[in-house]
Biopython code that builds the backbone (N, CA, C, O; Angstrom):
import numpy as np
from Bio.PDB.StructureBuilder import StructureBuilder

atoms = [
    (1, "UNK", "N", (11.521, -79.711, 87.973)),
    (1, "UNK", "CA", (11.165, -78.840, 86.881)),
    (1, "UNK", "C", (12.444, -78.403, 86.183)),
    (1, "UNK", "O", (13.289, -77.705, 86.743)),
    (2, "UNK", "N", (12.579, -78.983, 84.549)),
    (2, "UNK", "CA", (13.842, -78.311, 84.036)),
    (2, "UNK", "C", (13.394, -77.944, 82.414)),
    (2, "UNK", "O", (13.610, -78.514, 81.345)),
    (3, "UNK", "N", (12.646, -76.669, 82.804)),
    (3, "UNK", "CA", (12.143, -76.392, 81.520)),
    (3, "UNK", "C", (13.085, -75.010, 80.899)),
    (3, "UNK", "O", (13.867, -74.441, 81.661)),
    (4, "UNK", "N", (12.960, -74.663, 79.806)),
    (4, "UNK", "CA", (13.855, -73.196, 79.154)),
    (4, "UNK", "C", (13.468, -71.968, 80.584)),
    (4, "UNK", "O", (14.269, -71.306, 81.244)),
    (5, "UNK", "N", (12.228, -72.017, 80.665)),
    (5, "UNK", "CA", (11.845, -71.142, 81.624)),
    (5, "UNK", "C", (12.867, -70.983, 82.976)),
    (5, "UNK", "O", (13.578, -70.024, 83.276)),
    (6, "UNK", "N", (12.712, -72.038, 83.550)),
    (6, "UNK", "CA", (13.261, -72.987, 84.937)),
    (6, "UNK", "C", (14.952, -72.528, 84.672)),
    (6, "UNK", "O", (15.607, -71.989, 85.564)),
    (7, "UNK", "N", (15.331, -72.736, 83.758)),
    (7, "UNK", "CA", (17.054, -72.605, 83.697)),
    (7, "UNK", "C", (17.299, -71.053, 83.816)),
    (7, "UNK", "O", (18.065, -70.582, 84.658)),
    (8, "UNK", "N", (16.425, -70.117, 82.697)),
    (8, "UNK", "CA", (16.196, -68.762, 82.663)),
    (8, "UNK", "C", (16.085, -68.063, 84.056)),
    (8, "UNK", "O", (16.656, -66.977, 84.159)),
    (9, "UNK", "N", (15.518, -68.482, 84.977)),
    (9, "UNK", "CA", (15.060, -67.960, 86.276)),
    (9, "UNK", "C", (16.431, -68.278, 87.625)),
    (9, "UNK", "O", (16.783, -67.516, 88.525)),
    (10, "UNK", "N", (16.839, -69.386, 87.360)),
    (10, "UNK", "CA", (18.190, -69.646, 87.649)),
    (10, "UNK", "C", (18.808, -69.056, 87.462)),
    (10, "UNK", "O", (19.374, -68.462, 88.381)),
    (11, "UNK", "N", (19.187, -68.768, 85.866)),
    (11, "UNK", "CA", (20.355, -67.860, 85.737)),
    (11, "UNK", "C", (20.400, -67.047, 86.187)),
    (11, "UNK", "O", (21.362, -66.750, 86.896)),
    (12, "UNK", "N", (19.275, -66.206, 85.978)),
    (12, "UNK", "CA", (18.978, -64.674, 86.734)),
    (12, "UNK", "C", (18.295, -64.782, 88.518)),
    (12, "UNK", "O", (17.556, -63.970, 89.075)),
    (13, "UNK", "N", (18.585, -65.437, 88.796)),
    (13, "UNK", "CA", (18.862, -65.704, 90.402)),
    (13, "UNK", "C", (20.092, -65.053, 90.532)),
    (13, "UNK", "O", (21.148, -65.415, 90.014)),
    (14, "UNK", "N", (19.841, -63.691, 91.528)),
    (14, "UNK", "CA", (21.206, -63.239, 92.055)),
    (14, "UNK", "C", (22.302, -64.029, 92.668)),
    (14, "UNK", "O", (23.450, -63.640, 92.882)),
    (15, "UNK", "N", (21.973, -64.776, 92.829)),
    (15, "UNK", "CA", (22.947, -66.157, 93.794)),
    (15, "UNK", "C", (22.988, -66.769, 92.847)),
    (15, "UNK", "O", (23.687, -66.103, 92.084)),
    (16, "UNK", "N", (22.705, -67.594, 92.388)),
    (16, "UNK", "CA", (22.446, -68.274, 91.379)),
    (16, "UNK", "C", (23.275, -68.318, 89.602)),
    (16, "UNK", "O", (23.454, -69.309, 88.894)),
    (17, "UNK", "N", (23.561, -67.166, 89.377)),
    (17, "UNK", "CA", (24.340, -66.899, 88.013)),
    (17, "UNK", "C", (25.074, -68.006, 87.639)),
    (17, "UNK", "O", (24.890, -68.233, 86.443)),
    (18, "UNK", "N", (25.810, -68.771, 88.146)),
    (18, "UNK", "CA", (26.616, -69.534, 87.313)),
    (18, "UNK", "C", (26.494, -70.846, 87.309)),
    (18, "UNK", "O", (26.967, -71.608, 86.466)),
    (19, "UNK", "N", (25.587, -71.247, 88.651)),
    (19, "UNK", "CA", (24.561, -72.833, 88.334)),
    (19, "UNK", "C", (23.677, -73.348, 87.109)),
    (19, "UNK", "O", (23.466, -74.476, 86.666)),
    (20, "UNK", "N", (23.271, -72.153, 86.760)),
    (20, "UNK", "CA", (22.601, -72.623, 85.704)),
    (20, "UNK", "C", (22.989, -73.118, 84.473)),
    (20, "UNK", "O", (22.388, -73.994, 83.852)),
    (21, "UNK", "N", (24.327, -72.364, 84.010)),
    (21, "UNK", "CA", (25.162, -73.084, 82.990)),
    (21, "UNK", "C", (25.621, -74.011, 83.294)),
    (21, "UNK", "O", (25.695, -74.850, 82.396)),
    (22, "UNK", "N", (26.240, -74.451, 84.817)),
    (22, "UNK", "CA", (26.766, -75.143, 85.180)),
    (22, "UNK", "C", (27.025, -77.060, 84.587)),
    (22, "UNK", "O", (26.151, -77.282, 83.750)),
    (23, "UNK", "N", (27.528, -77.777, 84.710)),
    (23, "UNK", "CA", (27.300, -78.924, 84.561)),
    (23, "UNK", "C", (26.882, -79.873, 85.374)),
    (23, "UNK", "O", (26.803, -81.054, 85.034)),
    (24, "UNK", "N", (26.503, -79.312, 86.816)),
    (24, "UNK", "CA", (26.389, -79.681, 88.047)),
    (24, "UNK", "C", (25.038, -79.804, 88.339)),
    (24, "UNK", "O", (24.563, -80.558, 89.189)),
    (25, "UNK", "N", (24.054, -78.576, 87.165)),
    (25, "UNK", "CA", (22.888, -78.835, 87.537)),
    (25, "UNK", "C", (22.001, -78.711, 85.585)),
    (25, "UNK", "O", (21.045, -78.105, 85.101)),
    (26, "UNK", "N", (23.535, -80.122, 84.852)),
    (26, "UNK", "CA", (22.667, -79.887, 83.994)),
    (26, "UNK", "C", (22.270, -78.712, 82.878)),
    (26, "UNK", "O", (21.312, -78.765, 82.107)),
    (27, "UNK", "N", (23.237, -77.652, 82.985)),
    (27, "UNK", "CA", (22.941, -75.979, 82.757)),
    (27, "UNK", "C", (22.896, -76.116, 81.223)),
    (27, "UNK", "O", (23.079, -77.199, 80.669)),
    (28, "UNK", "N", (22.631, -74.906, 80.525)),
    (28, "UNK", "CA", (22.657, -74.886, 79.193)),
    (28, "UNK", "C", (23.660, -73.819, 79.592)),
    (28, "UNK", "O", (24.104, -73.440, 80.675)),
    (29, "UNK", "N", (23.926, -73.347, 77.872)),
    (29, "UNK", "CA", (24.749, -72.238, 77.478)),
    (29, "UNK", "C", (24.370, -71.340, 77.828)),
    (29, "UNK", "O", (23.215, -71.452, 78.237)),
    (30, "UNK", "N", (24.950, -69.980, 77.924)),
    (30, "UNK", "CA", (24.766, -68.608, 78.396)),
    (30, "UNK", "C", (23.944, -68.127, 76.990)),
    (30, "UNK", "O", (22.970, -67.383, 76.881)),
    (31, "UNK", "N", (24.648, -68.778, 76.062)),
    (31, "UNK", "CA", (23.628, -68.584, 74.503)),
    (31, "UNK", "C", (22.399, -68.593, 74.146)),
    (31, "UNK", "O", (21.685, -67.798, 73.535)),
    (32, "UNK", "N", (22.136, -70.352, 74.955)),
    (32, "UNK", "CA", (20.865, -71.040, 74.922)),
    (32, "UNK", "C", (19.956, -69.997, 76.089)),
    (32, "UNK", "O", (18.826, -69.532, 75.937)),
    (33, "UNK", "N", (20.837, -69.847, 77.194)),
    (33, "UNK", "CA", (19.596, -68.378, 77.604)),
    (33, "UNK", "C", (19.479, -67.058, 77.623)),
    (33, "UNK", "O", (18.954, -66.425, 78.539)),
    (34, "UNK", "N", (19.890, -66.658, 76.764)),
    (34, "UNK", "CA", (19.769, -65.474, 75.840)),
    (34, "UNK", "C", (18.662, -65.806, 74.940)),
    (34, "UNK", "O", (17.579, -65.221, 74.939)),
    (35, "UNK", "N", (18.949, -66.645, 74.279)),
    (35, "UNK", "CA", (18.200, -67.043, 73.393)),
    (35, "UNK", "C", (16.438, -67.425, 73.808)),
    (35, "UNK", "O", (15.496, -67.355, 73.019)),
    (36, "UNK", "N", (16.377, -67.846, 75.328)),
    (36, "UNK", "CA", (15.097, -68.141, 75.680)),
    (36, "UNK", "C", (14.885, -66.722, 76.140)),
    (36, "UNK", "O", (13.765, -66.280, 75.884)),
    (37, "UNK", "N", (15.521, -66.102, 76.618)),
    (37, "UNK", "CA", (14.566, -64.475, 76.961)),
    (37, "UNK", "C", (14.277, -64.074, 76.282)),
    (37, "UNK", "O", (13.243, -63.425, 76.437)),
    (38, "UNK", "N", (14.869, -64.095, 75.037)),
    (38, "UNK", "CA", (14.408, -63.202, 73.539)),
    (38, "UNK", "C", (13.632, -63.763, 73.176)),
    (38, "UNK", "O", (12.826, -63.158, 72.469)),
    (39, "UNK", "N", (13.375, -65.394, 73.457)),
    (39, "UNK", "CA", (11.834, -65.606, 72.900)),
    (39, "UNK", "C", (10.430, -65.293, 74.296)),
    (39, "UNK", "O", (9.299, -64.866, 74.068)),
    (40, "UNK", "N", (10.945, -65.632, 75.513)),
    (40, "UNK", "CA", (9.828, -64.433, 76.043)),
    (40, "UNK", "C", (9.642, -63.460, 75.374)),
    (40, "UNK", "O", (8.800, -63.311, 74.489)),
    (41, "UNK", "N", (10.586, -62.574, 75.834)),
    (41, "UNK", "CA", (9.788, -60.789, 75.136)),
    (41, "UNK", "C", (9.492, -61.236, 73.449)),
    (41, "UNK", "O", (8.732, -60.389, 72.980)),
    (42, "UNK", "N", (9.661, -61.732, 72.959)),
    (42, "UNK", "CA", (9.152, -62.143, 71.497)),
    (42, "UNK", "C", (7.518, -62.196, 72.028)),
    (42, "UNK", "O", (6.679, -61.356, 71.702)),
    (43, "UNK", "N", (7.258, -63.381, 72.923)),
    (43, "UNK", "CA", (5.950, -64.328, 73.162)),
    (43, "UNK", "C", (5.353, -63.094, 73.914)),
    (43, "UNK", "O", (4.194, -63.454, 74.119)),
    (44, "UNK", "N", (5.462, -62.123, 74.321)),
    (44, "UNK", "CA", (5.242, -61.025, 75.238)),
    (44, "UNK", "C", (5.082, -59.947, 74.279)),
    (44, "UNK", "O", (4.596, -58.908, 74.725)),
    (45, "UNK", "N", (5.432, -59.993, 72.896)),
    (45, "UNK", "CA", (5.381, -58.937, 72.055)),
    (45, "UNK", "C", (5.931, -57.916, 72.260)),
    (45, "UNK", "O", (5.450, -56.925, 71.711)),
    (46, "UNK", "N", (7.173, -57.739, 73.143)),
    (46, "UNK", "CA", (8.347, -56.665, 73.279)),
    (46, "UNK", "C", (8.826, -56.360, 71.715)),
    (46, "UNK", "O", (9.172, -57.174, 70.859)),
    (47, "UNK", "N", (8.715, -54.735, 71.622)),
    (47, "UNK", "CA", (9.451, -53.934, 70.842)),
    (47, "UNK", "C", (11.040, -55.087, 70.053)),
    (47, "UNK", "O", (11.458, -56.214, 70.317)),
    (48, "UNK", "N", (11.259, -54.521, 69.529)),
    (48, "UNK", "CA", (12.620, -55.361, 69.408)),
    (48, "UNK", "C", (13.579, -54.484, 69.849)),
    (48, "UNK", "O", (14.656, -54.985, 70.174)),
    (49, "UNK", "N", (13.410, -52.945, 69.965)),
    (49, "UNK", "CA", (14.418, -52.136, 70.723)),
    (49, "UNK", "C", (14.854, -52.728, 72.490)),
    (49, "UNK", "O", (15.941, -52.853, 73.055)),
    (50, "UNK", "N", (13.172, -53.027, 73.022)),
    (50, "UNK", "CA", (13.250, -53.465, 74.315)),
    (50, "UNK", "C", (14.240, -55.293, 74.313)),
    (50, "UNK", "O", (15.252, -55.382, 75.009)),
    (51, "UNK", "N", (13.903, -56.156, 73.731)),
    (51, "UNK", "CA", (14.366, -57.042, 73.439)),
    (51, "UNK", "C", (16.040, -56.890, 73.349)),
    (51, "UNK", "O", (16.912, -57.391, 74.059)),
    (52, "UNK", "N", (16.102, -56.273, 72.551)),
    (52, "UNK", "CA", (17.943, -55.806, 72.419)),
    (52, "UNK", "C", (18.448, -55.359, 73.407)),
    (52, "UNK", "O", (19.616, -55.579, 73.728)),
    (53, "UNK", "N", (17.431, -54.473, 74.217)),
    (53, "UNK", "CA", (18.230, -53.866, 75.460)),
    (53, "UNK", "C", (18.579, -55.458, 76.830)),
    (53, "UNK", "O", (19.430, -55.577, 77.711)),
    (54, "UNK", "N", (17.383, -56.437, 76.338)),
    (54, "UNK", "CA", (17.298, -57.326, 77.642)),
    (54, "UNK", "C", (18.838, -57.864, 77.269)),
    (54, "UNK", "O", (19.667, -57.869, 78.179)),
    (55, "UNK", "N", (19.210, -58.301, 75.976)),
    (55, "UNK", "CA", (20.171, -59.114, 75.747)),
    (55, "UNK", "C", (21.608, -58.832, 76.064)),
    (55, "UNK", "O", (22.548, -59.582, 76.326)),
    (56, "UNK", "N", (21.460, -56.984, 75.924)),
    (56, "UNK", "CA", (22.616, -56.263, 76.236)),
    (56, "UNK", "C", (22.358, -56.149, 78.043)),
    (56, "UNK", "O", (23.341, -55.704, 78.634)),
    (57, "UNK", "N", (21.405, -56.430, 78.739)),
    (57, "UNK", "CA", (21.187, -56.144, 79.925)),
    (57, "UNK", "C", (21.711, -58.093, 80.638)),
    (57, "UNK", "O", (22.198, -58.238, 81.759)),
    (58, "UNK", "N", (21.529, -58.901, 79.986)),
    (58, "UNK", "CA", (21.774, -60.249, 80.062)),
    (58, "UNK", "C", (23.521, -60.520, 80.102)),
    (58, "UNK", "O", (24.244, -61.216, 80.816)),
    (59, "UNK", "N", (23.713, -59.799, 79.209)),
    (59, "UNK", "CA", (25.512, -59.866, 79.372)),
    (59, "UNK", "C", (26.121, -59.403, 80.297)),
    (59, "UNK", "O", (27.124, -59.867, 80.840)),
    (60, "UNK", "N", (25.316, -58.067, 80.634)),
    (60, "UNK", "CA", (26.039, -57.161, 81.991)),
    (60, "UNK", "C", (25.920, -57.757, 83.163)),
    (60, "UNK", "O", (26.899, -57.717, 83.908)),
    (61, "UNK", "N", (24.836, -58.372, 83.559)),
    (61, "UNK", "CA", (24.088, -59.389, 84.557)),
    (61, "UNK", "C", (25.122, -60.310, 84.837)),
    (61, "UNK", "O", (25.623, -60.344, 85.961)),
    (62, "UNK", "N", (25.565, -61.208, 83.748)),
    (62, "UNK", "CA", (26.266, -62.318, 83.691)),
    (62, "UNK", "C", (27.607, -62.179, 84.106)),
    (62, "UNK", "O", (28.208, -63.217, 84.382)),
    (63, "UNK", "N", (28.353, -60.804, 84.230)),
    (63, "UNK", "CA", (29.344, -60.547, 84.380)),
    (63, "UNK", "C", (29.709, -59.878, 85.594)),
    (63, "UNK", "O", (30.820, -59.601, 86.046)),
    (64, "UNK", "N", (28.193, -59.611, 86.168)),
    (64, "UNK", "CA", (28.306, -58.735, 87.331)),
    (64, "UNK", "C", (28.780, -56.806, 87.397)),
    (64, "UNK", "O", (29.246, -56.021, 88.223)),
    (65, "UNK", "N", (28.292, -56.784, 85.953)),
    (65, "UNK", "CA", (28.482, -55.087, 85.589)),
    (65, "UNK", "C", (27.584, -53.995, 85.798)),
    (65, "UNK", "O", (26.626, -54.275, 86.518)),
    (66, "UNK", "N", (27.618, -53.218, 85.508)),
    (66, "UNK", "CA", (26.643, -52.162, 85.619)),
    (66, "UNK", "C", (25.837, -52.415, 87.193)),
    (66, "UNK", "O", (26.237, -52.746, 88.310)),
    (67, "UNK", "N", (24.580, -52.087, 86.636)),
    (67, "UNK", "CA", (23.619, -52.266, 87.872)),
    (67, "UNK", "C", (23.276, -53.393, 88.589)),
    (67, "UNK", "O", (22.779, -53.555, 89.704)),
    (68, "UNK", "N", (23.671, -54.194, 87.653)),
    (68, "UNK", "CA", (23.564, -55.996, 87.971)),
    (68, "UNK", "C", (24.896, -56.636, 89.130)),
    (68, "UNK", "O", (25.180, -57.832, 89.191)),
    (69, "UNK", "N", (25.462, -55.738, 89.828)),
    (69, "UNK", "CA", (26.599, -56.150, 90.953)),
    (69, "UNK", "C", (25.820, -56.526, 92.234)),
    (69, "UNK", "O", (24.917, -55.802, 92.652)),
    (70, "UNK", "N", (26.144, -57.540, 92.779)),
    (70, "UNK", "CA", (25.546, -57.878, 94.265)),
    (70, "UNK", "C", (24.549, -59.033, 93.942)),
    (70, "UNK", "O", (24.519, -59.602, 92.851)),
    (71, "UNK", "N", (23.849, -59.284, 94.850)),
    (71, "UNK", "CA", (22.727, -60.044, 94.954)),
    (71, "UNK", "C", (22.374, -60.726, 96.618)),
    (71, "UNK", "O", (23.034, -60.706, 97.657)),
    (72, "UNK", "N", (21.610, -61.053, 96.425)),
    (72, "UNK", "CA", (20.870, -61.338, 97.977)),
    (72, "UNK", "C", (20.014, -63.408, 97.908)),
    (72, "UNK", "O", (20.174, -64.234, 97.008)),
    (73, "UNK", "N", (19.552, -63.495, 98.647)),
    (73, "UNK", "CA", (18.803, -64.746, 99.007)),
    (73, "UNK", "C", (17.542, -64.345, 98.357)),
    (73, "UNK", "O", (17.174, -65.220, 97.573)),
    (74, "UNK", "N", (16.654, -63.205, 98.414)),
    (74, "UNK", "CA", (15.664, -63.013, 97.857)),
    (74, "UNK", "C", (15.789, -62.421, 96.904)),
    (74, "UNK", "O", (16.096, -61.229, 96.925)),
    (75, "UNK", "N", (15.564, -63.154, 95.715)),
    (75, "UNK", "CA", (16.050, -62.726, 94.610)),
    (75, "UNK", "C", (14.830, -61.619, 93.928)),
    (75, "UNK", "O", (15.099, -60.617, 93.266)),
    (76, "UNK", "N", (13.772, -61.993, 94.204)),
    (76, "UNK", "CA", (12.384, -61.326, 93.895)),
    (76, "UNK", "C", (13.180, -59.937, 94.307)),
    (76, "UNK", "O", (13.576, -59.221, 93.387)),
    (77, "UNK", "N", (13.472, -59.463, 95.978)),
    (77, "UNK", "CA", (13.471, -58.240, 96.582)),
    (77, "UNK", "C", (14.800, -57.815, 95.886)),
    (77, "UNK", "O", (14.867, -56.586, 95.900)),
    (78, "UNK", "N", (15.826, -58.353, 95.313)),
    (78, "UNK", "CA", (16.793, -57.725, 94.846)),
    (78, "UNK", "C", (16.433, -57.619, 93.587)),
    (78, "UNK", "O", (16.502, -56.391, 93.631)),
    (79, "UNK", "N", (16.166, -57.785, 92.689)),
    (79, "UNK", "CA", (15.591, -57.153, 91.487)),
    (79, "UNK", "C", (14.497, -55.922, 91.474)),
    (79, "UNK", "O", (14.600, -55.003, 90.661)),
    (80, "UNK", "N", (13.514, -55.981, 92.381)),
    (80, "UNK", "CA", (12.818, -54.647, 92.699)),
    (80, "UNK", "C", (13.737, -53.189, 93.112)),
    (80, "UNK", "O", (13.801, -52.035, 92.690)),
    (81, "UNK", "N", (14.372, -53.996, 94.177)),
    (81, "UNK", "CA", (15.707, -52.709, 94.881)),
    (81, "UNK", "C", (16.875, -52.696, 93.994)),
    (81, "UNK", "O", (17.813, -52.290, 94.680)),
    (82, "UNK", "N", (17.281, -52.948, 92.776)),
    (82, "UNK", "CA", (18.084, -52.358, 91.999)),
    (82, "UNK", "C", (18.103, -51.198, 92.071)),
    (82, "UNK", "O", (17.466, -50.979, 93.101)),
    (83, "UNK", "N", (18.420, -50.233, 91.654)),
    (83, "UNK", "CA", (18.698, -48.574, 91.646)),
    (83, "UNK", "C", (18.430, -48.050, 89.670)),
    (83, "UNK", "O", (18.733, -46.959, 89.186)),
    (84, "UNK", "N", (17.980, -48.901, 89.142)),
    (84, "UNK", "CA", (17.529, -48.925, 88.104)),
    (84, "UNK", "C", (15.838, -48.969, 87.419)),
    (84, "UNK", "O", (14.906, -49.498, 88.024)),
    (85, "UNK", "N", (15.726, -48.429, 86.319)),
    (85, "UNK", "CA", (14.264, -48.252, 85.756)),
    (85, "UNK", "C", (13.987, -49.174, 84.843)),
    (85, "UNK", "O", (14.673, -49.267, 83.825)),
    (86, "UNK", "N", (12.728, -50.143, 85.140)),
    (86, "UNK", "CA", (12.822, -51.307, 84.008)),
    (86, "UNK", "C", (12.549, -50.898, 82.738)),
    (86, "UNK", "O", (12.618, -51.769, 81.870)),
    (87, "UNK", "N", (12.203, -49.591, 82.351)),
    (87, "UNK", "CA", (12.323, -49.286, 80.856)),
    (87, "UNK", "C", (13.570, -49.208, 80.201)),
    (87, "UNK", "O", (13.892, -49.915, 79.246)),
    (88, "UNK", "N", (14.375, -48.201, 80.812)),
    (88, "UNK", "CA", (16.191, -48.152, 80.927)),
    (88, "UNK", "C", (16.587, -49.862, 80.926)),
    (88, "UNK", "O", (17.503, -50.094, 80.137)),
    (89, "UNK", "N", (16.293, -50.563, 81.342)),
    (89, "UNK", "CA", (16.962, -52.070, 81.959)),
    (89, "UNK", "C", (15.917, -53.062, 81.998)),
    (89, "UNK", "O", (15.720, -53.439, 83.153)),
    (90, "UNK", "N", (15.113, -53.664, 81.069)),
    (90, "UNK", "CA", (13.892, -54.504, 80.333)),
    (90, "UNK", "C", (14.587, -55.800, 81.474)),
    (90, "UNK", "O", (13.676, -56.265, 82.158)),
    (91, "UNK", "N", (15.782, -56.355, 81.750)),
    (91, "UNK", "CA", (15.771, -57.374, 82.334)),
    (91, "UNK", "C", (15.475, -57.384, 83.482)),
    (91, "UNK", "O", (15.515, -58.459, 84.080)),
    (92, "UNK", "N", (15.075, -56.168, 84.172)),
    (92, "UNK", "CA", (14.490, -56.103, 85.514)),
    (92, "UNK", "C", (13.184, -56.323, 85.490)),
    (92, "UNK", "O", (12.705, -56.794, 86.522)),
    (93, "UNK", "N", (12.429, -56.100, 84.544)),
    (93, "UNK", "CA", (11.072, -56.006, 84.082)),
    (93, "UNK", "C", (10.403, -57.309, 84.035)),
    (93, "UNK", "O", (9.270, -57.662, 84.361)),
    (94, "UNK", "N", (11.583, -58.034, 83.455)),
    (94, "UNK", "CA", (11.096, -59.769, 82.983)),
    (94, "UNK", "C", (11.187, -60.547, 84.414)),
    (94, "UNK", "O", (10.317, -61.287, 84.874)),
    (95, "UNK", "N", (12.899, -60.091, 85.235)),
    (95, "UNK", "CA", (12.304, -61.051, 86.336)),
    (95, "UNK", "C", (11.633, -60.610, 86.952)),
    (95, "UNK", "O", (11.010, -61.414, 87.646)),
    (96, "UNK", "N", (11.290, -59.147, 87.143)),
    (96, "UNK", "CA", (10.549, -59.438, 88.214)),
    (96, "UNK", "C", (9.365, -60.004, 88.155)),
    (96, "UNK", "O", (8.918, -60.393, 89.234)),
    (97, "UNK", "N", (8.500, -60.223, 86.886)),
    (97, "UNK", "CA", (7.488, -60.841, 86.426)),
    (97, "UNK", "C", (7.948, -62.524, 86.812)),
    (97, "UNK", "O", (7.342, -63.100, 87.716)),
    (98, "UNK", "N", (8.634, -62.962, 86.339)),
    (98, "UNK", "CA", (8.969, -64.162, 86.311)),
    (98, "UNK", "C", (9.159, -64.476, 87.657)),
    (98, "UNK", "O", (8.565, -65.485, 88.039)),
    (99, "UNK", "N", (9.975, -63.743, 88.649)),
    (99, "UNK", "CA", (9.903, -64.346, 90.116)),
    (99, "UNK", "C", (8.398, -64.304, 90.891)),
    (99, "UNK", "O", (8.126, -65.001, 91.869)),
    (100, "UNK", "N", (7.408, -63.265, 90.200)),
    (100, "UNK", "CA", (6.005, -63.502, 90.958)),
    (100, "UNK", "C", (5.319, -64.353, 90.482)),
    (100, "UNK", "O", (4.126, -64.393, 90.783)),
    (101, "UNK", "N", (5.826, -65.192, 89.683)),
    (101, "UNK", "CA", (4.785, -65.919, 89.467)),
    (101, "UNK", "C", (4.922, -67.245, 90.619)),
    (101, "UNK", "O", (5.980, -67.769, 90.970)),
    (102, "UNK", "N", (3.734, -67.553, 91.016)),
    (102, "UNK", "CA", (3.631, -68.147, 91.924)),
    (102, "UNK", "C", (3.715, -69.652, 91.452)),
    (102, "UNK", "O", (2.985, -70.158, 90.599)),
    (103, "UNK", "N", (4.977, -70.439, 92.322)),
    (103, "UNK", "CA", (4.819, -72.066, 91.322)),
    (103, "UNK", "C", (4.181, -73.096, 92.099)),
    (103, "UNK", "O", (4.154, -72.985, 93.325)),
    (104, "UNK", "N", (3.524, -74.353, 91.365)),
    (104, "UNK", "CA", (3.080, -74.711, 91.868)),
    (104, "UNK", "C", (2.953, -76.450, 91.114)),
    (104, "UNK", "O", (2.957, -76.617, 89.894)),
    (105, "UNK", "N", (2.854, -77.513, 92.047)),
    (105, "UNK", "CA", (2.941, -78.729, 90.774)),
    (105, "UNK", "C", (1.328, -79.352, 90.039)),
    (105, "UNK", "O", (1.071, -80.496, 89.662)),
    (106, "UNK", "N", (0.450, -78.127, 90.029)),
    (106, "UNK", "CA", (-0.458, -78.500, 89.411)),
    (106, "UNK", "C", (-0.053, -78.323, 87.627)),
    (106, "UNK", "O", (0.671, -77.529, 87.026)),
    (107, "UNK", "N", (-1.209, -79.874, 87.032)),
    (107, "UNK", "CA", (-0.908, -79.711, 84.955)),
    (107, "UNK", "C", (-1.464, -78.157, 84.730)),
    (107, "UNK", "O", (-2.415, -77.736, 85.389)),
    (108, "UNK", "N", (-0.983, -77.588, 84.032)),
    (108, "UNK", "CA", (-1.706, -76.673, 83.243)),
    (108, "UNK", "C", (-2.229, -76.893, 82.175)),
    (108, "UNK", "O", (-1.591, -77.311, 81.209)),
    (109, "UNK", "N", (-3.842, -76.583, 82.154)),
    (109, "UNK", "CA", (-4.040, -77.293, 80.398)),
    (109, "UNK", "C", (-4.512, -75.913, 79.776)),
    (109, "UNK", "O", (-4.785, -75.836, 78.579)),
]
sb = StructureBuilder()
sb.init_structure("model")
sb.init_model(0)
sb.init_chain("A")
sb.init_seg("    ")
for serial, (resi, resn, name, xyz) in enumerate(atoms, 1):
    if name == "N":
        sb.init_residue(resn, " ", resi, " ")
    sb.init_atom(name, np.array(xyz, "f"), 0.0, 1.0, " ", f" {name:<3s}", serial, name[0])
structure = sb.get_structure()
């Protein structure tokens, strides 16, 4: 599976941050996924205030700033146990949506 989604969920894998750009697995730009979260919360009908905050919450992530320092193997349980409020911090909000979703290799029609 190497869809916009699939790279997005990578990136924001606490372990994970810098594979996804990587060239090792194929990665896009840090741009190109920015650019796909903002079209979630777009496709999700996020505020554009909330949207702005994910993008400014996407940079801090990427750098290992703010609330976004550390990470674990379970990436689901480390995004819940942040010390942060997903209204304050919209990118906690998205993965954690995005890590429950349950995957699976059935078509979707």
């Amino acid at each position: 599976m190497n869809t916009e989604i699939h790279l997005l969920a990578l990136l924001l894998h606490p372990m994970c941050r810098k594979l996804a750009i990587s060239q090792v697995a194929n990665g896009r730009s840090f741009k190109f996924m920015v650019k796909t979260a903002f079209g979630v919360a777009k496709w999700w009908e996020w505020k554009q205030t909330d949207a702005q905050k994910l993008v400014e919450d996407m940079k801090q992530y990427y750098q290992c700033k703010g609330p976004f320092v550390g990470g674990q193997a379970d990436g689901l349980d480390w995004w819940e146990n942040i010390p942060v409020g997903a209204g304050a911090h919209p990118l906690k909000a998205l993965m954690i949506t995005i890590l429950s979703i349950v995957p699976h290799a059935a078509n979707v029609k």
